[in-house]
ROKOL-212353 format. One line per 10 residues: number of its first residue (from 0); for each residue x negated, y, z of N, C-alpha, C. Coordinates in pm, whole numbers, always signed. Layout:
! ROKOL-212353
NUM	X,Y,Z,X,Y,Z,X,Y,Z  ... .
//
This chain:
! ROKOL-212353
0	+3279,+1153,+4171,+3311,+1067,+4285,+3452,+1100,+4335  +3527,+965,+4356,+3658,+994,+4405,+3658,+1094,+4564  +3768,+1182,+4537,+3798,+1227,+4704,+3859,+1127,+4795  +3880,+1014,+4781,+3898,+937,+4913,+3779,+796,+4889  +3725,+753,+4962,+3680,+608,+4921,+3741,+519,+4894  +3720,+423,+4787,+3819,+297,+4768,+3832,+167,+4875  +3983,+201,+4882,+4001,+79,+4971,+3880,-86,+4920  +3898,-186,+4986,+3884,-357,+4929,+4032,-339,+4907  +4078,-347,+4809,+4249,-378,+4773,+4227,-511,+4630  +4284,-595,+4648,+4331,-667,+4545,+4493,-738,+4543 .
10	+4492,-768,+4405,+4647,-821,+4407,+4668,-966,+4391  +4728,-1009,+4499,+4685,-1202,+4448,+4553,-1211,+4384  +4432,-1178,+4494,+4306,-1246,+4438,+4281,-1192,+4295  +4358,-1083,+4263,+4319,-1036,+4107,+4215,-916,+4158  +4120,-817,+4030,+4089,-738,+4118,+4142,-587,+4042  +4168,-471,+4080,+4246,-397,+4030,+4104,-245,+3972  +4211,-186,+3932,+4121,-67,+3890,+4096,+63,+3983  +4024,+148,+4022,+4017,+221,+4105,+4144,+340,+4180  +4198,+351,+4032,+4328,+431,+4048,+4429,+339,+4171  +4429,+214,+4132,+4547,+153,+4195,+4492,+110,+4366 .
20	+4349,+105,+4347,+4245,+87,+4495,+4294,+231,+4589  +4259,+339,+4509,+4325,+478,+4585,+4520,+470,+4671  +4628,+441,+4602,+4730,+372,+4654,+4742,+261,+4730  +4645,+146,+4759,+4612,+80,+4872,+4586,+166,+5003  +4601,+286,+5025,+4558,+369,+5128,+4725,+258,+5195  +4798,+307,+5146,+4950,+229,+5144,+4962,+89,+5040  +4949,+15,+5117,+4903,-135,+5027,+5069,-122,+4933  +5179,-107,+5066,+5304,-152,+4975,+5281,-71,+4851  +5292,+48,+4870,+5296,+112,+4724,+5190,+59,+4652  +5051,+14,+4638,+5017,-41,+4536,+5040,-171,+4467 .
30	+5120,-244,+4611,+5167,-336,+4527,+5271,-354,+4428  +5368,-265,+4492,+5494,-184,+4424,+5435,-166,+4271  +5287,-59,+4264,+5259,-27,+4091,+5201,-182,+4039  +5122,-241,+4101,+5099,-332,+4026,+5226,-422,+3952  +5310,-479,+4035,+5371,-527,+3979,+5457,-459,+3897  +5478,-367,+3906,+5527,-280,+3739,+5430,-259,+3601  +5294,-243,+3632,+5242,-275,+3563,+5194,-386,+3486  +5249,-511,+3577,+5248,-686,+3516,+5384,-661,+3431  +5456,-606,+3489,+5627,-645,+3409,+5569,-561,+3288  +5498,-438,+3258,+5512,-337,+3161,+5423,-467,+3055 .
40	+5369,-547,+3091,+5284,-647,+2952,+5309,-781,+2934  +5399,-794,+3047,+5435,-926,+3053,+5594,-937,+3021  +5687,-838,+3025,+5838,-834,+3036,+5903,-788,+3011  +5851,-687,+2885,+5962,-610,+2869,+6034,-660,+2740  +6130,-588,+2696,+6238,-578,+2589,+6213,-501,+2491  +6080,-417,+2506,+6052,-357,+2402,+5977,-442,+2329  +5940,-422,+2181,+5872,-453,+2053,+5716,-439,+2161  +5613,-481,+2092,+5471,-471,+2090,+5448,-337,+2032  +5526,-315,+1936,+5442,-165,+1872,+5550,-99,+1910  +5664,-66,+1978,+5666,+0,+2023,+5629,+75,+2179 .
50	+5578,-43,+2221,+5502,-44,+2357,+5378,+22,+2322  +5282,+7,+2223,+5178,+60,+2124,+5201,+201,+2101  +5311,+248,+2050,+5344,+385,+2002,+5351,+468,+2133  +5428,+397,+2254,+5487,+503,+2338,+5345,+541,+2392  +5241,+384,+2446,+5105,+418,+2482,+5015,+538,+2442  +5020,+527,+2294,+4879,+619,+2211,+5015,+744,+2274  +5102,+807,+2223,+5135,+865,+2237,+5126,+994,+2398  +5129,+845,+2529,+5095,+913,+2650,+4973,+952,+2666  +4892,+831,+2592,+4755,+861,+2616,+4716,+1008,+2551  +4784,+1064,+2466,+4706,+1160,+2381,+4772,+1269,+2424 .
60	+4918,+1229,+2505,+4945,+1384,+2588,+4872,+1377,+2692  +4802,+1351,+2756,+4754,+1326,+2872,+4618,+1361,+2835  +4553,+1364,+2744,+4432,+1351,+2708,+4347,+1249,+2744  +4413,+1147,+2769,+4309,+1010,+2826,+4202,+922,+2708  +4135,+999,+2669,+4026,+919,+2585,+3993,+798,+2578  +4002,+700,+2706,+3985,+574,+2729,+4101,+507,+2727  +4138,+539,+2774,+4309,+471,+2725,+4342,+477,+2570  +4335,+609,+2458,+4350,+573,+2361,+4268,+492,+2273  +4094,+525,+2282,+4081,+448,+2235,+4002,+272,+2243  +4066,+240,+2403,+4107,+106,+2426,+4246,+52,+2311 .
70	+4322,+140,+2304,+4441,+101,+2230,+4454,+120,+2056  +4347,+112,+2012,+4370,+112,+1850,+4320,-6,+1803  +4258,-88,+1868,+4270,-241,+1810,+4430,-302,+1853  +4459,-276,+1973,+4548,-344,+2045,+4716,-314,+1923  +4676,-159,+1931,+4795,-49,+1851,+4818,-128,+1674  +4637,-182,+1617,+4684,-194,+1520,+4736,-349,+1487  +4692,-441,+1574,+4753,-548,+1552,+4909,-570,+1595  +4943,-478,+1670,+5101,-466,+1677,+5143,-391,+1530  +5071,-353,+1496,+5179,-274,+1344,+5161,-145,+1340  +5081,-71,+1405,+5104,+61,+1380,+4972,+123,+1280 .
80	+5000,+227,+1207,+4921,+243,+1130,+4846,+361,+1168  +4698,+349,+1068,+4614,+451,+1077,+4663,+584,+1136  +4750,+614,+1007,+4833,+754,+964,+4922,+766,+1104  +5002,+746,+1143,+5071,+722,+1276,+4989,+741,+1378  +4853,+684,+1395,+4733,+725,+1530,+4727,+849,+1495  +4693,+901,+1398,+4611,+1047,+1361,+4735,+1167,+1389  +4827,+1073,+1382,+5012,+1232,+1368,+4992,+1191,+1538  +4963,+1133,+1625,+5031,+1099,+1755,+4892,+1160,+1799  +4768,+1108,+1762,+4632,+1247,+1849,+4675,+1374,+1838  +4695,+1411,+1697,+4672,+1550,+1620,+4822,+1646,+1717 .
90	+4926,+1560,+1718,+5072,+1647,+1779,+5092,+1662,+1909  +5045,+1519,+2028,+5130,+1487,+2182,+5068,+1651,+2219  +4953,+1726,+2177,+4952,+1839,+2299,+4922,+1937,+2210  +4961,+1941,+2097,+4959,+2114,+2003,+5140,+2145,+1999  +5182,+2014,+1968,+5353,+2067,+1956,+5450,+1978,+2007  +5490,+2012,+2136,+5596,+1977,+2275,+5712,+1933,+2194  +5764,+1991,+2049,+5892,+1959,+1979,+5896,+1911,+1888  +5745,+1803,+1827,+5710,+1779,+1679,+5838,+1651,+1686  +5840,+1564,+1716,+5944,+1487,+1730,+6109,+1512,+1677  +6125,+1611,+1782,+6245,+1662,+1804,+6317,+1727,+1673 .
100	+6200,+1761,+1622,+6209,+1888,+1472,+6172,+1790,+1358  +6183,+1686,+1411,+6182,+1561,+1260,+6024,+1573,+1157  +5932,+1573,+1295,+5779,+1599,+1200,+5738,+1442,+1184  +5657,+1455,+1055,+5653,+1330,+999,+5756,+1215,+1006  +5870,+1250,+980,+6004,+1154,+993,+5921,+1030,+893  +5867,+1082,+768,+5845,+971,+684,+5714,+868,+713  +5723,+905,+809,+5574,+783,+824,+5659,+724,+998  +5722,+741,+1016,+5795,+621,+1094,+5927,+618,+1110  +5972,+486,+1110,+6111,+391,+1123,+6169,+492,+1209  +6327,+494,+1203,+6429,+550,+1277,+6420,+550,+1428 .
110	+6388,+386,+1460,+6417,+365,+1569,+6234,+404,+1632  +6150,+426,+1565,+6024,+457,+1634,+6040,+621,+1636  +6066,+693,+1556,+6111,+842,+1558,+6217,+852,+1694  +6326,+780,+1684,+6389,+779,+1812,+6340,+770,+1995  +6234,+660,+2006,+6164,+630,+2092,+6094,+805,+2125  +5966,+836,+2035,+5894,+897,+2056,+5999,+1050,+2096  +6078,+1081,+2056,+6173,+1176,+2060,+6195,+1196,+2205  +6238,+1081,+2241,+6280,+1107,+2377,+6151,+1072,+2476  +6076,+978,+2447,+5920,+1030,+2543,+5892,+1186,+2565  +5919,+1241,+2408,+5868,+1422,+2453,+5972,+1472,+2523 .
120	+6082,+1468,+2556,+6146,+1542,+2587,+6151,+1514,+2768  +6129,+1302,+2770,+6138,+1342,+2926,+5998,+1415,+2950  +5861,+1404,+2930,+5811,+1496,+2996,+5785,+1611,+2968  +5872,+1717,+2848,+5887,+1802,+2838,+6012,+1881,+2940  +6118,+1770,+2999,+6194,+1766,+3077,+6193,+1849,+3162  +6211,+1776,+3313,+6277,+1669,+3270,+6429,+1657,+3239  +6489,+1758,+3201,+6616,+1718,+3160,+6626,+1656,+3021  +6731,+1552,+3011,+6755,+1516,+2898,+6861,+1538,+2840  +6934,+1620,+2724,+7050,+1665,+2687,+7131,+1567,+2626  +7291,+1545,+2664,+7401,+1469,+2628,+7346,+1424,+2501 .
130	+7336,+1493,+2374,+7298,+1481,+2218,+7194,+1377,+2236  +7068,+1436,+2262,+6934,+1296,+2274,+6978,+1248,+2348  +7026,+1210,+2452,+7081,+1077,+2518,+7171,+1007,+2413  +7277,+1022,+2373,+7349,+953,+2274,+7282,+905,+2173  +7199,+989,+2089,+7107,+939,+1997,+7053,+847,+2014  +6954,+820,+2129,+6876,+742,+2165,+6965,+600,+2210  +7085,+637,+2256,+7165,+521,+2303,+7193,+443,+2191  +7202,+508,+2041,+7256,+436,+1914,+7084,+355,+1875  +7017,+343,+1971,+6867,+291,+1898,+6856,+143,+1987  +6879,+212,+2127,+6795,+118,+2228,+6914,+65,+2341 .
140	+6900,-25,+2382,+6979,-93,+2495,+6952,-18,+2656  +7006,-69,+2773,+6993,-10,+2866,+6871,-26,+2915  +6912,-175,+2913,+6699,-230,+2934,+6622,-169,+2892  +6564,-126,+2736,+6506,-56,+2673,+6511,+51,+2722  +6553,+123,+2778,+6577,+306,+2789,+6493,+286,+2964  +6484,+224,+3032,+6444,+222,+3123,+6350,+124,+3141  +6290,+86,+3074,+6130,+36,+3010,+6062,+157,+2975  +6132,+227,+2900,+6042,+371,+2844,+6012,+421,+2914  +6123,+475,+3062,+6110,+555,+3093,+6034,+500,+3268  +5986,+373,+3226,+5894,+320,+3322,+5762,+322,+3253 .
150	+5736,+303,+3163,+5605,+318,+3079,+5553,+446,+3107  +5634,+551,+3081,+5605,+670,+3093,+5566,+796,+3249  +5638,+698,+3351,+5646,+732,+3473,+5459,+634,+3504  +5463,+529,+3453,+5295,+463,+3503,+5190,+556,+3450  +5221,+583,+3323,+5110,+642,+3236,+5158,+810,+3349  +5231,+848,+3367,+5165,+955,+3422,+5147,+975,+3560  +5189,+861,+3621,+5125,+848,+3759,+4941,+829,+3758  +4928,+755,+3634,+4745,+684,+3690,+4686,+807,+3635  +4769,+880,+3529,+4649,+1039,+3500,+4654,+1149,+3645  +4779,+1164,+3684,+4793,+1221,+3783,+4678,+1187,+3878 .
160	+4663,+1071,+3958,+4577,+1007,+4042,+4432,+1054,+3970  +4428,+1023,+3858,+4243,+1035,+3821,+4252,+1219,+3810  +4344,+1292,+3793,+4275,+1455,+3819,+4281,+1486,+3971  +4428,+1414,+4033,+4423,+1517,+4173,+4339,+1453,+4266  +4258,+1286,+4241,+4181,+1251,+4351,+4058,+1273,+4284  +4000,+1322,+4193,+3906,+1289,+4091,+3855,+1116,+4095  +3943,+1030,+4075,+3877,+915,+4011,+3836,+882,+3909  +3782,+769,+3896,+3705,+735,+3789,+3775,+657,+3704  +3908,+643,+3638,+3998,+589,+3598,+3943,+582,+3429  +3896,+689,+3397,+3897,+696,+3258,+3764,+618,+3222 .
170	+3685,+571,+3345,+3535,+535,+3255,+3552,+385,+3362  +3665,+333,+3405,+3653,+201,+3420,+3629,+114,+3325  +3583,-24,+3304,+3522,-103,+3221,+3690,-182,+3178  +3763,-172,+3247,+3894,-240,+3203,+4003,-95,+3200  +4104,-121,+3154,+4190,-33,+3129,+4306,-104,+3254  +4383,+34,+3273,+4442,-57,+3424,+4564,-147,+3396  +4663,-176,+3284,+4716,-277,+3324,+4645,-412,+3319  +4564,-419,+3222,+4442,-531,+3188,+4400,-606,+3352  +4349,-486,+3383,+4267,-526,+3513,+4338,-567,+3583  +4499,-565,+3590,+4626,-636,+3717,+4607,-739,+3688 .
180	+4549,-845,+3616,+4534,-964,+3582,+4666,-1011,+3461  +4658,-839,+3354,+4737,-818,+3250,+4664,-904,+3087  +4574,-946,+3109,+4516,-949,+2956,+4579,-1010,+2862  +4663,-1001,+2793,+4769,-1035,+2709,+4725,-1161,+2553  +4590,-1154,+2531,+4559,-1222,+2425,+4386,-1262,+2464  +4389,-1375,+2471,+4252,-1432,+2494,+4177,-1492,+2384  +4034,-1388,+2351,+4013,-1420,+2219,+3899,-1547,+2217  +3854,-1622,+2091,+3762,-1678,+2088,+3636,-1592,+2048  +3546,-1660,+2070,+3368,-1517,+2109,+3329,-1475,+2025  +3377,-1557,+1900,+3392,-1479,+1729,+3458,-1401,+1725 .
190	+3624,-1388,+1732,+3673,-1267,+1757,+3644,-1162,+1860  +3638,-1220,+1942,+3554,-1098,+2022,+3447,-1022,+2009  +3366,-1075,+1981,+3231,-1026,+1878,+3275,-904,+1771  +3384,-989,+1660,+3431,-898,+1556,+3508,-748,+1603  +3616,-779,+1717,+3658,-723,+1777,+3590,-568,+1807  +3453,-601,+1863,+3359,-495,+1895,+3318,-428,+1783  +3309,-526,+1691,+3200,-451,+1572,+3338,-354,+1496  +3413,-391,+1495,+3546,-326,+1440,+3535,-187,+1511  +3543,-163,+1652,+3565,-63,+1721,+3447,+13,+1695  +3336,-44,+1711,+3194,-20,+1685,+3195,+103,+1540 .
200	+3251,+65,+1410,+3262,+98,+1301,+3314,+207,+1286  +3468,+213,+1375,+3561,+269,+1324,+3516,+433,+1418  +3432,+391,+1542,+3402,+519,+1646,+3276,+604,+1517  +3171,+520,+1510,+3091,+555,+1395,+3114,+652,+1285  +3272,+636,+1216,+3311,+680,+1114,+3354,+818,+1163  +3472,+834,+1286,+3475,+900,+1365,+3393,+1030,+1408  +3265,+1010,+1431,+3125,+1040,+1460,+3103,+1115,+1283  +3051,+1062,+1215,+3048,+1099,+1093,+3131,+1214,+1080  +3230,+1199,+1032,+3374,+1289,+1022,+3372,+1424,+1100  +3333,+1377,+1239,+3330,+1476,+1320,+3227,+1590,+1283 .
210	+3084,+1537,+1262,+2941,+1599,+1220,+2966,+1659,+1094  +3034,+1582,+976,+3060,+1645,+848,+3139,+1805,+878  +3229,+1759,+933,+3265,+1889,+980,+3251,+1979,+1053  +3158,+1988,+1112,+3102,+2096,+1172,+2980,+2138,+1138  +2918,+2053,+999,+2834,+2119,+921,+2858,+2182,+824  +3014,+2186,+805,+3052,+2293,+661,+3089,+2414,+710 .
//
């Protein structure tokens, strides 16, 4: 149970997720995140997969279970691959410099090695050194560099909120930009259906994998 009660907060008649109900204590500031969180799915200048990459990536420093895996249907129809989920679980919180030290260079593009590079470093931060700043400047535009580093400031504001108020952020039924009245692709009830059974499969296998190994 959260330490404060949730406000009634909604945004234009939308209805929001509990994290962003807790910042209604101060309506401006939640309106302030919501609408950064509409621009983060509705406006930015980044790619889809790289909006995808920087996500799994926060999600898995953060340890947000629901957040990541809300995002591997989403992750793989933007382009990102299997192999890429498994280097971005397996690294955001065993090694602070896998990036930096050119780990798995060969399983992603320049400019996605670039991105993720500088995600670790701002919240390994937060300073960022002249060198990775320049680097990163030869990848991404100004816009871009401050998209990231708004992606990255949301994703660790709503984990922040779900440890220091204990909310219930991680076992909401929507994921929170979704719930700003974000839903980006509206499926038909066949795909949706499939949709499930996909996730359904892939947790299953997961499950398996997991049991195999801890019976050898």
């Amino acid at each position: 149970m959260a330490r404060f009660p949730y406000p009634n907060y909604t945004y234009k008649s939308r209805p929001t997720i509990n994290a962003i109900k807790l910042l209604a204590y101060s309506p401006t500031i939640a309106d302030h995140w919501t609408t950064i969180g509409t621009a983060h799915f509705r406006s930015l200048a980044l790619s889809k997969k790289l909006r995808e990459l920087a996500t799994l990536y926060l999600s898995a420093r953060f340890q947000s279970s629901y957040e990541w895996d809300h995002h591997i249907q989403l992750s793989a129809r933007a382009g990102v691959t299997e192999v890429q989920r498994e280097i971005l679980r397996d690294v955001a919180v065993k090694d602070a410099n896998f990036f930096a030290n050119g780990g798995s260079e060969g399983e992603f593009e320049e400019r996605d090695m670039a991105m993720l590079t500088f995600l670790e470093a701002i919240i390994r931060g937060p300073e960022v050194s002249d060198k990775l700043w320049e680097e990163t400047t030869k990848y991404f535009s100004e816009r871009e560099i401050v998209e990231l580093f708004s992606l990255q400031s949301e994703d660790t504001l709503l984990n922040w909120l779900d440890f220091t108020f204990a909310s219930d952020v991680q076992h909401s039924v929507w994921y929170a930009r979704e719930v700003m009245g974000l839903i980006h692709e509206v499926l038909t009830f066949a795909k949706f259906i499939s949709c499930i059974e996909g996730e359904a499969r892939e947790t299953l296998t997961r499950v398996k994998v997991a049991t195999s190994s801890s019976e050898e």
